[in-house]
C-alpha positions as CSV (number, residue, x, y, z in Angstrom):
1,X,-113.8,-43.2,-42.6
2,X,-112.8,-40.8,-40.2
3,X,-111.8,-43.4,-38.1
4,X,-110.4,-45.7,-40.2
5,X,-107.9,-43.0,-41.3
6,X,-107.0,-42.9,-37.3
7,X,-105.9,-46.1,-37.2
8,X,-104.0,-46.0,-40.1
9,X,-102.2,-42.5,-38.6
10,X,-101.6,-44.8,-35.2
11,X,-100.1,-47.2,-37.1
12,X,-98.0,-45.5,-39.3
13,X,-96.9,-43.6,-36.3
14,X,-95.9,-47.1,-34.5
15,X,-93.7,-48.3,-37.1
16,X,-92.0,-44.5,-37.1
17,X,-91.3,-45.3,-33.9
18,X,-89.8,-48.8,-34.3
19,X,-88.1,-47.2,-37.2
20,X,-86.7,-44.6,-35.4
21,X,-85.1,-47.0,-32.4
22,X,-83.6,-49.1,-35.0
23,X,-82.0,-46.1,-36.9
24,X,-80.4,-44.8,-33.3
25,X,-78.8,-48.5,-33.1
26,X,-78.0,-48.4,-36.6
27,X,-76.3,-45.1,-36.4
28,X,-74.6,-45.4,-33.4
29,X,-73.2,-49.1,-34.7
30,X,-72.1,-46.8,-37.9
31,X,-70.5,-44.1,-36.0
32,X,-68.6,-46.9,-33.4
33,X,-67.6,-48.1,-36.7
34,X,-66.4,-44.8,-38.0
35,X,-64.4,-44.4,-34.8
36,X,-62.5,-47.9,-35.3
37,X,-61.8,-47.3,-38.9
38,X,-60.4,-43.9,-37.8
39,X,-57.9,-45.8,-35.5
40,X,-56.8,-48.0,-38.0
41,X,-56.4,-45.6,-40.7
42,X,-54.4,-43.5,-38.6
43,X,-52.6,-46.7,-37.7
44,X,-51.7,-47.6,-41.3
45,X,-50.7,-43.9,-41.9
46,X,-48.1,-44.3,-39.3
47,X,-47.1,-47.6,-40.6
48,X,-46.9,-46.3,-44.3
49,X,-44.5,-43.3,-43.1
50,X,-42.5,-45.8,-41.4
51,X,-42.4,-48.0,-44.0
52,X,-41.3,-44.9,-46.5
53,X,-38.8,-44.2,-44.6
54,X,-37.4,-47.5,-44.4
55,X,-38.0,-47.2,-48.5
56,X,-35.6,-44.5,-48.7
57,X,-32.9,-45.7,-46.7
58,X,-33.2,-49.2,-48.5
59,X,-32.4,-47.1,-51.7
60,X,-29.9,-45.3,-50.3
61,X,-28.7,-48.5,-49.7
62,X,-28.6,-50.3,-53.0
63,X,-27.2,-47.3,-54.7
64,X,-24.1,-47.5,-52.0
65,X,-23.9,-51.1,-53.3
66,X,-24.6,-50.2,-56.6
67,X,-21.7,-47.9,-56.4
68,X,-19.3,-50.1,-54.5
69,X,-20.1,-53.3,-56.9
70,X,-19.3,-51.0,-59.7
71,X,-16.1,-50.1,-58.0
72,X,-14.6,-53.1,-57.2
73,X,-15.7,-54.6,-60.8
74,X,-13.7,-52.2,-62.5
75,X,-10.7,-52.7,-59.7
76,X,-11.0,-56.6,-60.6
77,X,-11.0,-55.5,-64.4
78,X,-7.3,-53.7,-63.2
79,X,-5.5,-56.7,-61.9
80,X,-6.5,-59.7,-63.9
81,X,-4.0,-58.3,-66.3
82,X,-1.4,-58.2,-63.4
83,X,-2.6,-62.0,-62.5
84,X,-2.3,-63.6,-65.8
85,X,1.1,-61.9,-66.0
86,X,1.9,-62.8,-62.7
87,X,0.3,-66.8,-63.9
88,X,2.4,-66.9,-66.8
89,X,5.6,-65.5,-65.6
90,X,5.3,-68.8,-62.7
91,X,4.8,-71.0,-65.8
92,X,7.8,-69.9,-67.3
93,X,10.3,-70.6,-64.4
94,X,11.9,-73.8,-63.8
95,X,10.2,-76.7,-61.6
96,X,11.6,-76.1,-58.4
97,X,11.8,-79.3,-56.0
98,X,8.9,-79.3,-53.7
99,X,10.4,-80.9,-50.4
100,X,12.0,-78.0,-47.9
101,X,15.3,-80.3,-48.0
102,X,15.6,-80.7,-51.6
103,X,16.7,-77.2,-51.8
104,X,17.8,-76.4,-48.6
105,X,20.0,-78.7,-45.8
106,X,17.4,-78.4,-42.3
107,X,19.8,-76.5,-39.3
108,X,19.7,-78.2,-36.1
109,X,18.1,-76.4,-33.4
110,X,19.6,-74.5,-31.3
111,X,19.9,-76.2,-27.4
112,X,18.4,-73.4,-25.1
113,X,21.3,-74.7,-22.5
114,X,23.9,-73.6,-24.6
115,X,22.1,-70.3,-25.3
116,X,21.6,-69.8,-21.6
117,X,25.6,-70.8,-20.9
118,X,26.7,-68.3,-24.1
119,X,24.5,-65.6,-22.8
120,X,26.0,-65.7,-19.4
121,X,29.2,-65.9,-20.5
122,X,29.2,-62.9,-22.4
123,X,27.7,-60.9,-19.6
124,X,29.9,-62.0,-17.0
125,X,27.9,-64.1,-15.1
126,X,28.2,-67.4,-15.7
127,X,29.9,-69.0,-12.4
128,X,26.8,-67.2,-10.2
């Protein structure tokens, strides 16, 4: 019995130490894997304060926009009185003719030559 109980000890003692070996692997597969989910927690810390801060200036944003959309709203709100005014006091006029010389006789030119000539006459200088 004795002896029996020997081997059984032996045994028991062989698997500890198969047990043992795989719990070292196992531990140090946990704690490599602690280490990288350490880096990429820090990593999506960063990311999130980043991403915060772009939060905050986005808001800042809209409410500029907010603001501005607000303000020009009630500028618009201003003036289309002044427009349809302005709309209705163009209906009221008389149909004017369309063409330039319907209304008013075209000028001819002026011929830079004679400009030249006048010029120089006036200054004195035009037998140089």
């Amino acid at each position: 019995m004795l002896l029996f109980l020997c081997l059984q000890v032996d045994d028991l003692k062989s698997k500890l130490a198969s047990q043992e070996v795989e719990l070292a692997q196992k531990n140090e597969a946990a704690n490599k894997l602690i280490q990288v989910v350490g880096a990429e927690t820090e990593k999506v810390s960063k990311e999130k304060a980043i991403a915060d801060e772009e939060e905050k200036k986005v808001q800042i944003i809209t409410e500029e926009v907010s603001k501005k959309q607000q303000d020009c709203e009630e500028d618009l709100a201003k003036a289309e009185p002044a427009l349809k005014a302005a709309q209705e006091a163009l209906n009221t006029l008389n149909k004017v003719p369309t063409e330039k010389h319907e209304i008013w006789p075209q000028k001819p030119r002026p011929n830079p030559h004679r400009m030249r000539d006048a010029t120089r006459a006036q200054i004195g200088t035009f037998f140089l």
